[in-house]
C-alpha positions as CSV (number, residue, x, y, z in Angstrom):
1,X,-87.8,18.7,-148.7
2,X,-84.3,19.1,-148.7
3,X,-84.1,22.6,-146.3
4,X,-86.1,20.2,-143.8
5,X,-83.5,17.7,-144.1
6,X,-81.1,20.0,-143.2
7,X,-83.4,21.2,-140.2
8,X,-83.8,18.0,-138.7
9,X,-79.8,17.8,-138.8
10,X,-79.2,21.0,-137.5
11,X,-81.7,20.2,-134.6
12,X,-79.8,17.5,-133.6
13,X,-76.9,19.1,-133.5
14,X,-77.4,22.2,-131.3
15,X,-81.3,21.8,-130.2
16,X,-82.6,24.8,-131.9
17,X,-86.1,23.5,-132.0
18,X,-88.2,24.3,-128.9
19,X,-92.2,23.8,-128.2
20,X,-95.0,25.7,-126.9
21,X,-97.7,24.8,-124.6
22,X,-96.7,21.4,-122.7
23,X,-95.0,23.3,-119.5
24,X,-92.9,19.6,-119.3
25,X,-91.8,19.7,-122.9
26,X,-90.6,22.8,-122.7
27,X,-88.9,22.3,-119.6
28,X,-87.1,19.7,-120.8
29,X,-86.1,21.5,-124.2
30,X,-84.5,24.8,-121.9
31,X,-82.5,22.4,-120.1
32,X,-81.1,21.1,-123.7
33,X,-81.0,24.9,-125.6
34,X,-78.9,26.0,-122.8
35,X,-76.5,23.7,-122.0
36,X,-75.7,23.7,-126.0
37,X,-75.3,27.2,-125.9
38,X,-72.8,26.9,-123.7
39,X,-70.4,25.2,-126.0
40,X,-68.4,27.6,-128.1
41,X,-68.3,24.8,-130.7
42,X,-70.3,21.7,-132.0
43,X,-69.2,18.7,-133.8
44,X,-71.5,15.2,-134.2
45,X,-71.6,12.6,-136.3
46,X,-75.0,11.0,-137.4
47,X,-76.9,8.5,-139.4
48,X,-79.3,10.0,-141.8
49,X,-82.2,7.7,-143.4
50,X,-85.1,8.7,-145.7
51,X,-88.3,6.0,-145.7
52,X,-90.9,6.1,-148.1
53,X,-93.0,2.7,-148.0
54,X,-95.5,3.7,-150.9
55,X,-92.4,4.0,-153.3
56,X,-90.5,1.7,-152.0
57,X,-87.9,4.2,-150.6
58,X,-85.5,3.2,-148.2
59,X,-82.3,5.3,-148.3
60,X,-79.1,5.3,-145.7
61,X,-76.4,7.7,-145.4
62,X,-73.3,8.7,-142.8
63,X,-73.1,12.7,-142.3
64,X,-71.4,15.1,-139.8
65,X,-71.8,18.5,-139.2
66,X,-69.7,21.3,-137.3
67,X,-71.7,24.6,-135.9
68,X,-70.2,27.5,-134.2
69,X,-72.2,30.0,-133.3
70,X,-74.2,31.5,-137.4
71,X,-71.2,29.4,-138.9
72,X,-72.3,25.6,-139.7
73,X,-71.1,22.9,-142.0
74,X,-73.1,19.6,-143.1
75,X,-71.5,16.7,-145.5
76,X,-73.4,14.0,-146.4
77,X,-70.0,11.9,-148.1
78,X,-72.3,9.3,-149.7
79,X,-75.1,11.5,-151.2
80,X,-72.4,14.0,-152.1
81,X,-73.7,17.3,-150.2
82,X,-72.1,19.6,-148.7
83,X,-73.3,22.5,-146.9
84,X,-71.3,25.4,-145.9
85,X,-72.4,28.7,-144.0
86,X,-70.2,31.3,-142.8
87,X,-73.3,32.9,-141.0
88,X,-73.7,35.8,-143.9
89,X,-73.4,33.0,-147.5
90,X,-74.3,29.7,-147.7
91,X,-72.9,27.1,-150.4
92,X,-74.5,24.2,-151.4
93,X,-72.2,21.7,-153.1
94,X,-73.5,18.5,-155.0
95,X,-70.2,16.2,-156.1
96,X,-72.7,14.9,-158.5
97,X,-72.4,17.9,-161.5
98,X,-69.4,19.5,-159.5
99,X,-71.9,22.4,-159.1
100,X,-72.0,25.1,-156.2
101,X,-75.0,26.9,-155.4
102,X,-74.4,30.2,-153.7
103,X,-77.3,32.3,-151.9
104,X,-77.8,34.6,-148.6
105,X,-78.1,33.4,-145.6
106,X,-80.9,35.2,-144.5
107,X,-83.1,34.5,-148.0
108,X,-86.3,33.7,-146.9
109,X,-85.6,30.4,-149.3
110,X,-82.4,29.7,-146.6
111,X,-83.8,30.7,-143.1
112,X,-84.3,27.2,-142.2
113,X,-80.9,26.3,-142.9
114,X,-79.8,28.9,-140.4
115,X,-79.2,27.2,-136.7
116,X,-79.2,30.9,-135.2
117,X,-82.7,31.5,-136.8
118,X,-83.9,27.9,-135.3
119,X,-83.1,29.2,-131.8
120,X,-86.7,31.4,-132.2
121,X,-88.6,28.9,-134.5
122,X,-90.7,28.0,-131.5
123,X,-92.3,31.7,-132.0
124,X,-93.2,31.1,-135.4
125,X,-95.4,27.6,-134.3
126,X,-94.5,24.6,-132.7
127,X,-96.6,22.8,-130.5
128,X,-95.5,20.1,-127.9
129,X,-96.5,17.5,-126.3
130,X,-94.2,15.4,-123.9
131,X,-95.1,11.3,-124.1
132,X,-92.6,10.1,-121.2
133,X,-89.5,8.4,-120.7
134,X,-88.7,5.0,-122.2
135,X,-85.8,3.1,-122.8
136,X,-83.9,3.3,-125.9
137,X,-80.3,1.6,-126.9
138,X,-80.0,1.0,-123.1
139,X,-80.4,4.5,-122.2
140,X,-83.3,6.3,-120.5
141,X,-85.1,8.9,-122.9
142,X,-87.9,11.2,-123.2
143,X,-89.9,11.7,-125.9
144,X,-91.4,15.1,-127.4
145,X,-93.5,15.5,-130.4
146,X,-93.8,18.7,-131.8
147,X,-96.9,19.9,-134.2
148,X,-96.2,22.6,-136.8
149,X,-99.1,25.1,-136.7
150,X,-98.7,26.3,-140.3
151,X,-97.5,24.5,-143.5
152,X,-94.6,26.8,-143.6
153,X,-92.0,23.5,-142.4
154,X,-94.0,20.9,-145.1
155,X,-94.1,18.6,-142.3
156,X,-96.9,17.0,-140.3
157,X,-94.9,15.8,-136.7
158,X,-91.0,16.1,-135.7
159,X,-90.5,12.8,-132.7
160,X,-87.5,13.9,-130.5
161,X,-85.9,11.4,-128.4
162,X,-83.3,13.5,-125.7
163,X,-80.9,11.4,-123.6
164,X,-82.1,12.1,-119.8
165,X,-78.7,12.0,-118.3
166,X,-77.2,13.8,-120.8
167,X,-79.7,16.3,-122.0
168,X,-78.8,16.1,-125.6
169,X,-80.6,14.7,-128.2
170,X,-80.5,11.0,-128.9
171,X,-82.4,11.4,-132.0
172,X,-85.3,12.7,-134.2
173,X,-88.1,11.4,-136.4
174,X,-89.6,13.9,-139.1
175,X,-92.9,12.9,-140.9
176,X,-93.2,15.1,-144.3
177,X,-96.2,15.6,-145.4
178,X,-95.2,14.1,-148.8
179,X,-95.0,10.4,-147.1
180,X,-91.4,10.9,-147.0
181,X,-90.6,9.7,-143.3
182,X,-86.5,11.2,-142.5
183,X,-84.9,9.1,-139.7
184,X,-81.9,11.0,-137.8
185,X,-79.7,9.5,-135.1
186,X,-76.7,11.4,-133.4
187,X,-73.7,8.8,-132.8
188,X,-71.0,11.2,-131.5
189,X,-70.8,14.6,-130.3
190,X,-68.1,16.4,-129.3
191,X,-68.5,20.0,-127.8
192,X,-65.6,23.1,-127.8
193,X,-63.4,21.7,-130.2
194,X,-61.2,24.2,-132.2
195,X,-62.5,25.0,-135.2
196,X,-61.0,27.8,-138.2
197,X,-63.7,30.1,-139.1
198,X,-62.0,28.6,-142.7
199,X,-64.2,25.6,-142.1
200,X,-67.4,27.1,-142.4
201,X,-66.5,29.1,-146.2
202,X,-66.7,27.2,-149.6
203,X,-62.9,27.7,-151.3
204,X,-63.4,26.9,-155.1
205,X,-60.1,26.1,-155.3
206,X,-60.5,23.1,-154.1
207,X,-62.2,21.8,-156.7
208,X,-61.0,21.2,-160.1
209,X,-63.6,23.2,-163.0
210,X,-66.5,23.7,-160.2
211,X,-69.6,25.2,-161.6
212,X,-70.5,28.4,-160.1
213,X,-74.2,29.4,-159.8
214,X,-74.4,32.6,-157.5
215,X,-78.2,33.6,-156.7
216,X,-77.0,36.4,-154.6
């Protein structure tokens, strides 16, 4: 579950998830893709919670993540992850263990990971269907659910909520299949900042005795 963690996050972020079918959905989605990929740069901060009422799960954290263009960086401070991609490695960092795992970004066991591979995930089976506006937090909002065709994404619905005055995305709702239920909810977002391609690469020297596990 933790790759569609990270896809819910990255979603949010720089609305790589589109939908087939509903002709308003995906109206509404375009508008969102491609204002986002006009920004040469991403930065957002978010809340992150994980739900789990049959074992009594009910988990809170404080992330932020940085995208430009392939290159993205996720840190989840409190749950001590971090997430770097230059667009051709990706290292996963857990404070807890001091341990760095190092893989390909375009590993089949990564491609979710990947906001550039997200752009086209629409192709590979979402369906949509678009449930109105409503009002959330005082602003005006429409809602989208999308339905995953295959098991390939181990979830059953994703609920978007995008900002109509905006058109970005307020926030997202992902329902695993494992009962796991993954709240996201974007609090800032801040587009063509300047940011050093140094951002997005995991320096070991940072980090006093680090464990190393390549699985290139």
């Amino acid at each position: 579950m933790k790759r569609i963690v990270l896809l819910v996050i990255i979603v949010l972020a720089t609305v790589t998830v589109w939908a087939q079918k509903d002709k308003k959905a995906k109206e509404i989605l375009d508008k969102v893709s491609e204002k986002t990929r006009s920004f040469s740069t991403i930065s957002a901060d978010f809340s992150f919670a994980m739900k789990n009422v049959e074992m009594d799960i009910d988990e809170k954290n404080e992330g932020s993540i940085i995208v430009k263009g392939q290159k993205y960086r996720v840190t989840l401070p409190d749950a001590g992850v971090s997430v770097y991609s230059d667009g051709k490695t990706i290292w996963n960092y857990m404070k807890n263990g001091n341990q760095v795992t190092i893989t390909n970004a375009d590993d089949e066991e990564s491609e979710l990971m990947d906001p550039s591979a997200l752009f086209t995930i629409y192709e590979r089976g979402f369906d949509s269907k678009y449930l109105g506006e409503k009002k959330n937090g005082g602003k005006t909002v429409y809602q989208i659910d999308l339905f995953p065709n295959s098991d390939e994404f181990d979830v059953s619905k994703i609920t978007l909520l995008i900002d109509k005055s905006s058109s970005m995305i307020h926030s997202a709702k992902l329902f695993g299949t494992d009962g796991n239920l993954y709240v996201i909810e974007v609090k800032n977002l801040v587009p063509n900042k300047k940011i050093a391609d140094s951002e997005f690469v995991f320096d070991a020297g940072n980090f006093n005795d680090v464990e190393v596990i390549d699985l290139r």
